[in-house]
C-alpha positions in Angstrom: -21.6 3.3 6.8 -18.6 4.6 5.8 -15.8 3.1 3.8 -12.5 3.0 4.5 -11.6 4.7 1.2 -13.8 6.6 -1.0 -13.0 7.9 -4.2 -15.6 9.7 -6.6 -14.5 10.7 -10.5 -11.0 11.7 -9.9 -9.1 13.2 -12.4 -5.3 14.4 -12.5 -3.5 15.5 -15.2 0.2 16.0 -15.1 1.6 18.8 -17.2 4.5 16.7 -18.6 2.4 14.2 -19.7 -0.1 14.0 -22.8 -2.8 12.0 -21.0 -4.5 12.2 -17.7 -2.5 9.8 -14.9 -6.5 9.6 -13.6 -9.5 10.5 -15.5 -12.6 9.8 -13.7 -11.6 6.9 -10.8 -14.1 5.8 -8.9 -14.1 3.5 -6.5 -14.5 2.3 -2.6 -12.5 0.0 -0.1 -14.5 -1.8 2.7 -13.1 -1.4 6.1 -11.1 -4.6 7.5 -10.1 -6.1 4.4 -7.1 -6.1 2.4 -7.7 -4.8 -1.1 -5.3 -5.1 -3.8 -5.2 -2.3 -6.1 -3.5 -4.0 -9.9 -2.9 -2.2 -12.6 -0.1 -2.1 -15.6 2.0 1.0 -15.7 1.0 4.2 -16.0 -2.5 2.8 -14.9 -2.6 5.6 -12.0 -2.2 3.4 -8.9 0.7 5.5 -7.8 -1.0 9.0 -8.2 -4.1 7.6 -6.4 -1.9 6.8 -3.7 -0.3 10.0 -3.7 -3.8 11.9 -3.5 -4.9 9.4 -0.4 -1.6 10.7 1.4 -1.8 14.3 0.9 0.9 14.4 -1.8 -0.6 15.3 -4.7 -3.4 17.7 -5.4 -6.3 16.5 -7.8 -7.3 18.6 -10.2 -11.3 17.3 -9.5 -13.3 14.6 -8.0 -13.6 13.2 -3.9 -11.1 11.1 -2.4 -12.2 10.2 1.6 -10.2 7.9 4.1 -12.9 6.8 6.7 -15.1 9.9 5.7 -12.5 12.5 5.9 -11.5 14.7 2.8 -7.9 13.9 1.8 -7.5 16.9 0.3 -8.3 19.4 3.8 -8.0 17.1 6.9 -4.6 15.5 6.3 -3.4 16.8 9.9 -6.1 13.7 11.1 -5.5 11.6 8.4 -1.7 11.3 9.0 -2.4 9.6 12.2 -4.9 7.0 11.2 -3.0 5.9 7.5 0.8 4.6 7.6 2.5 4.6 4.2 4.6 1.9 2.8 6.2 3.4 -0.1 7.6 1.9 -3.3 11.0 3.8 -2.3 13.1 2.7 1.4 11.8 5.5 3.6 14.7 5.4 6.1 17.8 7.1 6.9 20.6 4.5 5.4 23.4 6.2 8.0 20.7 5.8 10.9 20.5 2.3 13.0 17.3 0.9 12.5 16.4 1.8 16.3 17.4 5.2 15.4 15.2 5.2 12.5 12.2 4.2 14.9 12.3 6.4 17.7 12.7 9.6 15.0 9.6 8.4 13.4 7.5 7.7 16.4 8.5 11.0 18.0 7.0 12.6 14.8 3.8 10.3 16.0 3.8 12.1 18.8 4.6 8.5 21.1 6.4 8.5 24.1 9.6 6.8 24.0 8.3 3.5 26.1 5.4 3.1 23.4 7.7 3.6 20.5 10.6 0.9 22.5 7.8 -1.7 23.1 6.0 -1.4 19.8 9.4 -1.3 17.4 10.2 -4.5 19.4 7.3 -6.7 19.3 7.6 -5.8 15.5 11.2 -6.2 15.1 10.4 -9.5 16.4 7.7 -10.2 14.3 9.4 -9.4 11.0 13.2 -11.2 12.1 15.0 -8.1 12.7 15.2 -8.0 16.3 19.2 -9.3 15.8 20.2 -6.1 13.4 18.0 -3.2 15.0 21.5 -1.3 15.9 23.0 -2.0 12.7 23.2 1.1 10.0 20.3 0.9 7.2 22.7 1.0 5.1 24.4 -2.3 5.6 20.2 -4.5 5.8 19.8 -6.7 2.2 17.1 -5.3 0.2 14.3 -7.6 1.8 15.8 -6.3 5.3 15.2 -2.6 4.5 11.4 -3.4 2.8 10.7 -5.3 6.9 12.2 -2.3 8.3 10.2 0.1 6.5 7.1 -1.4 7.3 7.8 -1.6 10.9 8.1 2.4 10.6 4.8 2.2 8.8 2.9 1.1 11.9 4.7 2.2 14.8 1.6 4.4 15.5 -1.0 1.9 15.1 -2.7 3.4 12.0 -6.2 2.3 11.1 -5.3 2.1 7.1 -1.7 0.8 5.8 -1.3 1.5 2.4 1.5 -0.5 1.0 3.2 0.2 -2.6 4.8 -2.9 -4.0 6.2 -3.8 -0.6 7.8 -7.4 -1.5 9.1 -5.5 -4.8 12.9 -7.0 -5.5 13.3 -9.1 -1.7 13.9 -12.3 -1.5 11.0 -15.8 -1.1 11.9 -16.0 2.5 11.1 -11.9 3.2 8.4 -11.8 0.8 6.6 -14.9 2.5 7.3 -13.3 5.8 6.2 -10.0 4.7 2.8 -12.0 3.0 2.3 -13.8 6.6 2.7 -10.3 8.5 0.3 -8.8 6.3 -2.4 -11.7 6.6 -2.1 -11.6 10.6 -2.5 -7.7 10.4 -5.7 -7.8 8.8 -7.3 -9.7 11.7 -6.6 -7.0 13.9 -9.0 -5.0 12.2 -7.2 -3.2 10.2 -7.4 -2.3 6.5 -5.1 -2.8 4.2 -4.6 -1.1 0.4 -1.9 -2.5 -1.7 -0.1 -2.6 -5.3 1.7 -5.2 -7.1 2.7 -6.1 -10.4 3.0 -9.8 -8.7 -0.6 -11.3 -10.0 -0.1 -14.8 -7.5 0.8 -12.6 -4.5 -2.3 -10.4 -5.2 -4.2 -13.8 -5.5 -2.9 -15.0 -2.0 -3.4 -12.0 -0.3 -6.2 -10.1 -0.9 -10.0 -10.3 -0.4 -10.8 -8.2 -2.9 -8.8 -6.5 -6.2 -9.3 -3.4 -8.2 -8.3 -3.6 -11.3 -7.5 -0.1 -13.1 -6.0 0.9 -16.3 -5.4 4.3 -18.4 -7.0 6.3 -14.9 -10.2 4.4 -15.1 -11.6 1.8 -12.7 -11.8 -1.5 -14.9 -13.2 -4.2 -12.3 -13.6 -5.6 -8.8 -14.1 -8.7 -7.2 -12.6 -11.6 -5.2 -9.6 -13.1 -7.0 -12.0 -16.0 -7.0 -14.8 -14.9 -8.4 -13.1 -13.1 -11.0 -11.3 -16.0 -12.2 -14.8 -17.3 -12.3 -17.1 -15.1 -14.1 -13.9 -14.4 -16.8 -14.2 -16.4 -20.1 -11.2 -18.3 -20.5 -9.5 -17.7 -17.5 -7.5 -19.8 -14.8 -5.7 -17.6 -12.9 -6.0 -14.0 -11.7 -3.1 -13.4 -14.2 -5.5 -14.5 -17.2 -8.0 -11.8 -15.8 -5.6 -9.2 -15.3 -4.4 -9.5 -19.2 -7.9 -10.3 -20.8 -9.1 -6.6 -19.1 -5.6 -4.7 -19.7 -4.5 -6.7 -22.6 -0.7 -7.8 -23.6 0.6 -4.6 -25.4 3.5 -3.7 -24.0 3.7 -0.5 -21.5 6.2 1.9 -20.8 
């Protein structure tokens, strides 16, 4: 069977920088889960991202989304992965309708499947009341609902979310955390980052832990809370495998 995302020793090495972002990663994601993906800076979550999405080239090693080579069949790929980025991927002088409909035209969608889907999700995510008001003028926890709305307008099999509940509000990041939960019983899989060690916790089935480019260790949150001396929280795992010194 295949995973949802397969990666075999993948390397990358910047030429700005005096270490590799990703020097042998290996590792898989089962389909239908949500699988948190935790790692200090510079650990290489980003990059691995960025090779998953077609954005960056690595220099070696496999990376597969549902059996299909990131790195030659991102035509396909693009319509079975939506991308949450770290950074607001909207137009600010654009309504958040407008927004919408640009996106799912790029989908390919008819305009009734990109109306009914953006409002079911507007909906979903409280935005229903601003979704002709400028992008400009949404909070930050506004813009983070807003960009995953565009993340899904085309149904993708795989979201891939980085940091979405970074600097928003309790209320949006427990709606966002809720969303998120409900998606997953859809079927769908779900691939996420965060620095947030109780989000992860709440969230996820399963977490990867990475450091320096190099898988570290995987498990439930529970279980690795369990078989980790000393230990009480995924936190307390997170820092006894990555340690406390101070990254950059």
């Amino acid at each position: 069977m295949a995973f949802a995302v397969e990666i075999n020793d993948l390397k990358k090495q910047f030429k700005d920088s005096y270490q590799p972002a990703l020097d042998g990663l290996t590792l898989r994601v089962n389909e239908k889960q949500v699988i948190g993906l935790l790692g200090p800076n510079g650990a290489g979550k980003t990059t691995t991202i960025n090779i998953l999405c077609g954005l960056v080239t690595a220099d070696s090693g496999e990376a597969k989304i549902f059996d299909r080579d990131c790195g030659k069949e991102q035509n396909y790929l693009r319509n079975i992965i939506g991308v949450v980025p770290q950074r607001i991927a909207l137009f600010s002088h654009l309504t958040a309708w407008e927004n919408f409909k640009y996106i799912g035209r790029l989908y390919g969608l008819h305009e009734n499947t990109i109306s009914e889907r953006a409002q079911k999700l507007l909906e979903r995510l409280g935005l229903e009341k601003h979704a002709h008001k400028r992008v400009g003028t949404f909070s930050g926890g506004m813009k983070r609902r807003a960009n995953i709305i565009a993340s899904l307008l085309h149904h993708p099999r795989l979201i891939i979310l980085d940091e979405p509940t970074a600097g928003v509000d309790v209320q949006s990041r427990a709606m966002i955390l809720e969303f998120l939960s409900e998606y997953k019983e859809h079927g769908k899989t779900i691939l996420y980052t965060s620095h947030l060690m109780e989000e992860a916790e709440q969230l996820c089935d399963e977490v990867v832990i990475v450091d320096e480019g190099k898988f570290v260790v995987s498990g439930t949150p529970t279980d690795l809370v369990k078989n980790t001396a000393n230990c009480n929280k995924l936190e307390d795992v997170f820092l006894h495998y990555t340690g406390h010194t101070l990254r950059d």
